[in-house]
C-alpha positions in Angstrom: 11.3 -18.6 0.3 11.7 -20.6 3.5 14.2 -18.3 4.5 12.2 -14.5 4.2 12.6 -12.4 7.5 9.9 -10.8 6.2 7.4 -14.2 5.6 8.0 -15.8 8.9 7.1 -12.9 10.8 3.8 -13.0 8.7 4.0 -16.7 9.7 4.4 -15.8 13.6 7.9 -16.9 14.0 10.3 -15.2 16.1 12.9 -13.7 14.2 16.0 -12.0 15.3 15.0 -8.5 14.4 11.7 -7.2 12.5 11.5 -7.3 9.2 11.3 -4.3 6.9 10.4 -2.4 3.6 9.0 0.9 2.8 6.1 2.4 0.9 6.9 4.1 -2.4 10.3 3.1 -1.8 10.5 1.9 -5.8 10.3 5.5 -6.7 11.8 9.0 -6.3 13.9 9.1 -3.0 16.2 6.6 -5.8 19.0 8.1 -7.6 18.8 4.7 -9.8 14.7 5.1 -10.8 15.9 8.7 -11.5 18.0 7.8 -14.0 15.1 5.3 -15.6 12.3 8.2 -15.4 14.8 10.6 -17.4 14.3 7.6 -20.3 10.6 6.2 -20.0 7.4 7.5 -18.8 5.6 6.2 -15.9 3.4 4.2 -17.9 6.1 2.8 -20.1 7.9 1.7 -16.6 4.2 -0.1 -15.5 3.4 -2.0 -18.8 7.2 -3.2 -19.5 7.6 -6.3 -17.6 11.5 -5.7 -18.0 11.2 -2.3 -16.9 8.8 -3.2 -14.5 10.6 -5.8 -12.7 13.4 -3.7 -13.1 11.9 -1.2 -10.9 10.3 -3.1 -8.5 13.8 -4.7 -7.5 15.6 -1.6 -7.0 14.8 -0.8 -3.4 16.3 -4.4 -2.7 20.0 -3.8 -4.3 19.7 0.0 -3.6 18.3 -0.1 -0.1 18.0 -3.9 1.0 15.0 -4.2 2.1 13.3 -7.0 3.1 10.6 -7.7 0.6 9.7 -5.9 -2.9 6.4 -4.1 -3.7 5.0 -4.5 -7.1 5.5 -0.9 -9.1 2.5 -0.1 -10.0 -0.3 2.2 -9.1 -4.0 2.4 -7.7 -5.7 3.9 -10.7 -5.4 0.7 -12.4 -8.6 -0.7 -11.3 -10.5 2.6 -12.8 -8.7 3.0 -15.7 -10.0 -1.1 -15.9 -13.3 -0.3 -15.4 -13.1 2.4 -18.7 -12.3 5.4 -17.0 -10.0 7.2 -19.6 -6.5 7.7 -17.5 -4.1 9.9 -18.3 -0.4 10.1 -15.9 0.6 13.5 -17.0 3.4 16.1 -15.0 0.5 17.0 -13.0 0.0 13.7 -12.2 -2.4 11.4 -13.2 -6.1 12.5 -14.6 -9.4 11.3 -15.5 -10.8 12.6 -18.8 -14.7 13.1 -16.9 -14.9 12.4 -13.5 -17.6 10.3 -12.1 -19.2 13.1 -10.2 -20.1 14.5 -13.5 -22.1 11.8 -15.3 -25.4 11.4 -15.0 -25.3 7.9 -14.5 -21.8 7.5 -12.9 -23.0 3.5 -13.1 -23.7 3.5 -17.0 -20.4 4.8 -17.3 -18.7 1.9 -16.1 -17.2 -0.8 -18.4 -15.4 -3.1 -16.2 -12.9 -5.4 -18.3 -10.0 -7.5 -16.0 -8.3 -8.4 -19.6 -6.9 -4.7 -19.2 -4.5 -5.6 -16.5 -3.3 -8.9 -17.8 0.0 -6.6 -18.2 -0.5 -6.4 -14.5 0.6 -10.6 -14.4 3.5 -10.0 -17.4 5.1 -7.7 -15.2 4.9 -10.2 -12.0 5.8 -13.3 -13.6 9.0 -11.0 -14.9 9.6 -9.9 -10.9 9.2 -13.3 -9.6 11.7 -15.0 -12.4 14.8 -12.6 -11.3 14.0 -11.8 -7.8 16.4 -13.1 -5.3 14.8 -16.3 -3.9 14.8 -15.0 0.3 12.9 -11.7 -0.9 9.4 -11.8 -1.5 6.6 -9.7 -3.7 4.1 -8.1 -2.6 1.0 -7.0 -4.7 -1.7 -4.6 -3.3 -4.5 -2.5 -4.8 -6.3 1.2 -3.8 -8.8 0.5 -1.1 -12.6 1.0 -2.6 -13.0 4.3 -0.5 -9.5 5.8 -1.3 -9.8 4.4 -5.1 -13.6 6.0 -5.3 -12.1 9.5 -4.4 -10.2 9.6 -7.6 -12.8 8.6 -9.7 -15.6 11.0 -8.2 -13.1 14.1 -7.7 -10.7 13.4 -11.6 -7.7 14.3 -9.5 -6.0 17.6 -9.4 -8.3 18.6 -6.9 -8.0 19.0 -3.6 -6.7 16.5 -1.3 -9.5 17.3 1.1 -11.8 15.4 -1.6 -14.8 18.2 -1.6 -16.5 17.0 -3.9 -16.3 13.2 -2.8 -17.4 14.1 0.3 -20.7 15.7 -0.6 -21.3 13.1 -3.3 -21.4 10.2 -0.2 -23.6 12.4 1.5 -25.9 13.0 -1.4 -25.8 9.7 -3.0 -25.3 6.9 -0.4 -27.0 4.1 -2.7 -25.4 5.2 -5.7 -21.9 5.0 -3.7 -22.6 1.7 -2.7 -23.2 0.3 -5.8 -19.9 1.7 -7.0 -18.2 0.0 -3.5 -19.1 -2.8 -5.0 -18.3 -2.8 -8.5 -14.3 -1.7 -7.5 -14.6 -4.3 -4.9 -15.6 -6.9 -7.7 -12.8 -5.8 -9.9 -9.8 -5.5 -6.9 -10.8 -9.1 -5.9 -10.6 -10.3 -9.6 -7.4 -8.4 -9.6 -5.8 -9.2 -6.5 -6.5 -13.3 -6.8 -4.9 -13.0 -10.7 -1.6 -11.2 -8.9 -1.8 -14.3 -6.3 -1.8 -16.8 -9.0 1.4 -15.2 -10.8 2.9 -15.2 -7.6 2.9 -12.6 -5.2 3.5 -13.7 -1.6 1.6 -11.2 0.5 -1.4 -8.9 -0.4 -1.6 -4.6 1.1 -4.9 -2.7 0.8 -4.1 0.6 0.6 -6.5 3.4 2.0 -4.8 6.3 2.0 -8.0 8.6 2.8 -9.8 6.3 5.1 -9.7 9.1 7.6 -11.6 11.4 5.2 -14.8 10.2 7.1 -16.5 9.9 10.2 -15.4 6.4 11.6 -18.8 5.1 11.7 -19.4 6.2 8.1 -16.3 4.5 6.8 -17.2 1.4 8.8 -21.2 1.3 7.7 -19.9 1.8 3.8 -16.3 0.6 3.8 -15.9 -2.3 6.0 -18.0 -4.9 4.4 -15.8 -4.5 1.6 -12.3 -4.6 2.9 -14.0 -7.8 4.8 -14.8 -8.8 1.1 -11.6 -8.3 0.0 -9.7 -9.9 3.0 -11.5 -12.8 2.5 -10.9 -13.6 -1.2 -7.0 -13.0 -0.4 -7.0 -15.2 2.7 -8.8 -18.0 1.0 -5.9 -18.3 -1.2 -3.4 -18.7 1.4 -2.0 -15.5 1.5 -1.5 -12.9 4.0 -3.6 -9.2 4.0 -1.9 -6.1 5.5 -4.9 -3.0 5.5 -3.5 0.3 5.5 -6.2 2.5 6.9 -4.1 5.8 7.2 -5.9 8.1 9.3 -8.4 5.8 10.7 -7.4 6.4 15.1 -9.0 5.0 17.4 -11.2 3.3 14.8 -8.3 0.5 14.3 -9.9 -1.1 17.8 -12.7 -1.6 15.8 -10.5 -3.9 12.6 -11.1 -7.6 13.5 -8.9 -9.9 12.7 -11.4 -11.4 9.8 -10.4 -8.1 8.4 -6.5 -8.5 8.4 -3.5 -10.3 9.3 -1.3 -7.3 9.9 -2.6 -3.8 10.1 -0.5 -0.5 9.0 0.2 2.2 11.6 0.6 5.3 10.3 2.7 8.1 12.2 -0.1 9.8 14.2 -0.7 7.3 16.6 2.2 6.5 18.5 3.1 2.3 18.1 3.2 1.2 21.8 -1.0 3.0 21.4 -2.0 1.4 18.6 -0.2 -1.8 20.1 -3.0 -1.5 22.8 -5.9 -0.2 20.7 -5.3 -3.1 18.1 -6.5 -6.7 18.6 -3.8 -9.0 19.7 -4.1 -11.6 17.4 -3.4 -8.8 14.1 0.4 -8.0 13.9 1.3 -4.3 13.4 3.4 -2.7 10.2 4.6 0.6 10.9 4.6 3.9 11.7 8.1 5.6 11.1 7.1 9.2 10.2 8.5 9.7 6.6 9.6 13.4 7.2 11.5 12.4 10.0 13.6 11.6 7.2 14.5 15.1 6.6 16.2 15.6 9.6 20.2 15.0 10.1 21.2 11.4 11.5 21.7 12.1 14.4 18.4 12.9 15.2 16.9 9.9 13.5 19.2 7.8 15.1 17.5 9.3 18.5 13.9 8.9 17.2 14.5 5.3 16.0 16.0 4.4 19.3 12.7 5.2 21.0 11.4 1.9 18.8 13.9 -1.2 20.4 12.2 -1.8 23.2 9.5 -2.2 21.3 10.8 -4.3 18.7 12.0 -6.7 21.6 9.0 -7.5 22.6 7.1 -7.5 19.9 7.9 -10.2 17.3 4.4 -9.9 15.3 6.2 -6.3 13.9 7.2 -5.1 10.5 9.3 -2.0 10.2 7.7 0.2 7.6 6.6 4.4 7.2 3.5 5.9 8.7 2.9 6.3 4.8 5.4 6.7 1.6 8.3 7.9 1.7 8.4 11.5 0.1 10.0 12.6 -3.3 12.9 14.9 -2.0 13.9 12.9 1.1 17.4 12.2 0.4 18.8 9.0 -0.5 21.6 9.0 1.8 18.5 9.1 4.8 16.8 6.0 4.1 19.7 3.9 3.3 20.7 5.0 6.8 17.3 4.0 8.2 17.5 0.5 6.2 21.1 0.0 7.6 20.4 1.1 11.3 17.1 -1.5 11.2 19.6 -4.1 10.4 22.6 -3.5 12.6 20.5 -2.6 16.0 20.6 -5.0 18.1 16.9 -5.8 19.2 17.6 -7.6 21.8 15.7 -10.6 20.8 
């Protein structure tokens, strides 16, 4: 593992160019995970640990990327907790949302045996991965994850009824911070243990807030979450999509690397962002739409940063998105890898 791109950055060696994966890039945009969704469901591909590692390894062969991201999803840890899932065409669904119950609290059964499949599927990754490319595990942030359960998905993505809920029930909501906190750091120390070599907190929604709403309800348990990662010798990239100027306000107890998404331009967020936290990010996935040519042109605007920044992973503002094609981001994966950074 001595020889990952991707874990000596995270180490704070200089490397000769930044290291890269993507979000979602074990999915859709594949021609190869096509071909396995026209055969299993996405549950099926989850639970298998053949299937599942299967998955997970695509985006290196297909798209060589740098390190691998576990295939799995967010709605694990309230599907653990006895919330009855569903992943239909829709997507997925909860059969009563939290929002509806009486006693959203009563309602809760948290049981960690339910993702021991979680660790099968890992141990299967980490057995017939190549040796230089490491796995990385991750769970739903507690706001992002809380969203789901409160709204039962299918609703909007503005999250309406979440929203009112915090407002309405700020005790209540912070009792259910932490019980998903509790769980994700059960979870996300088991995934350490069967070997993953670098922990992301997603929070897809974290800009659903006001900033110092999200940092009085939210922060305390990223912190929490952080910590129980970090005292296992791992590193912890948080993903706080949406979040602005609020990332001046991340401390380095909070993260090792922090996630840029596309709205805020890198060299910014390079100045907003503590020094001593490395950046990940912030391609704009629909960039990917365009012809090559003008990606080419965008990406070029990134080398000068990349040459003087060697605590810098290459990733998307966020995932990349179903119908981008192939071709596209295995021109974006070749082009990180034959620039020269001028390192």
């Amino acid at each position: 593992m001595n020889d990952s791109i991707f874990l000596k950055t995270l180490a704070g060696e200089k490397t000769e160019r930044p290291p890269f994966w993507f979000m979602r890039q074990a999915g859709r945009v594949l021609p190869s995970y096509m071909k396995l969704k026209e055969k299993h469901t996405f549950w099926e591909m989850m639970q298998n640990p053949d299937l599942g590692a299967e998955v997970t390894l695509l985006p290196v062969d297909d798209l060589g990327v740098d390190a691998a991201i576990l295939f799995s999803d967010i709605l694990v840890i309230p599907y653990a907790m006895g919330m009855g899932l569903e992943f239909t065409d829709r997507g997925p669904e909860f059969d009563i949302p939290l929002s509806e119950r009486a006693d959203p609290l009563a309602a809760l059964n948290p049981d960690p045996e339910k993702l021991n499949y979680i660790y099968n599927v890992i141990q299967k990754i980490v057995a017939t991965k190549p040796s230089n490319i490491p796995l990385i595990g991750f769970c739903g942030a507690p706001l992002t994850v809380l969203c789901y359960m409160l709204e039962g998905i299918g609703r909007s993505k503005d999250f309406p009824v979440t929203i009112k809920y915090l407002y309405q029930n700020k005790e209540t909501v912070k009792q259910l911070i932490d019980a998903i906190t509790d769980l994700s750091i059960i979870y996300a120390k088991e995934q350490i243990k069967n070997g993953i070599k670098t922990f992301q907190l997603f929070d897809t929604h974290a800009g659903l807030i006001p900033f110092d709403l999200y940092k009085e309800l939210f922060f305390p348990a990223v912190k929490r979450i952080a910590q129980a990662v970090r005292e296992e010798g791992i590193p912890f990239i948080f993903f706080p999509k949406d979040l602005g100027t609020g990332v001046q306000q991340v401390t380095p107890d909070m993260c090792d690397y922090i996630s840029i998404d596309w709205q805020t331009p890198i060299e910014v967020a390079r100045q907003l962002v503590d020094d001593n936290i490395g950046l990940q990010g912030n391609i704009d996935p629909r960039l990917l739409y365009s012809d090559q040519k003008t990606i080419e042109n965008s990406l070029n605007k990134y080398i000068d940063f990349g040459s003087k920044n060697h605590n810098w992973i290459i990733n998307l503002g966020h995932g990349f998105l179903p119908d981008i094609p192939y071709e596209n981001a295995k021109f974006l994966a070749d082009w990180i890898k034959r620039t020269d950074w001028r390192r």
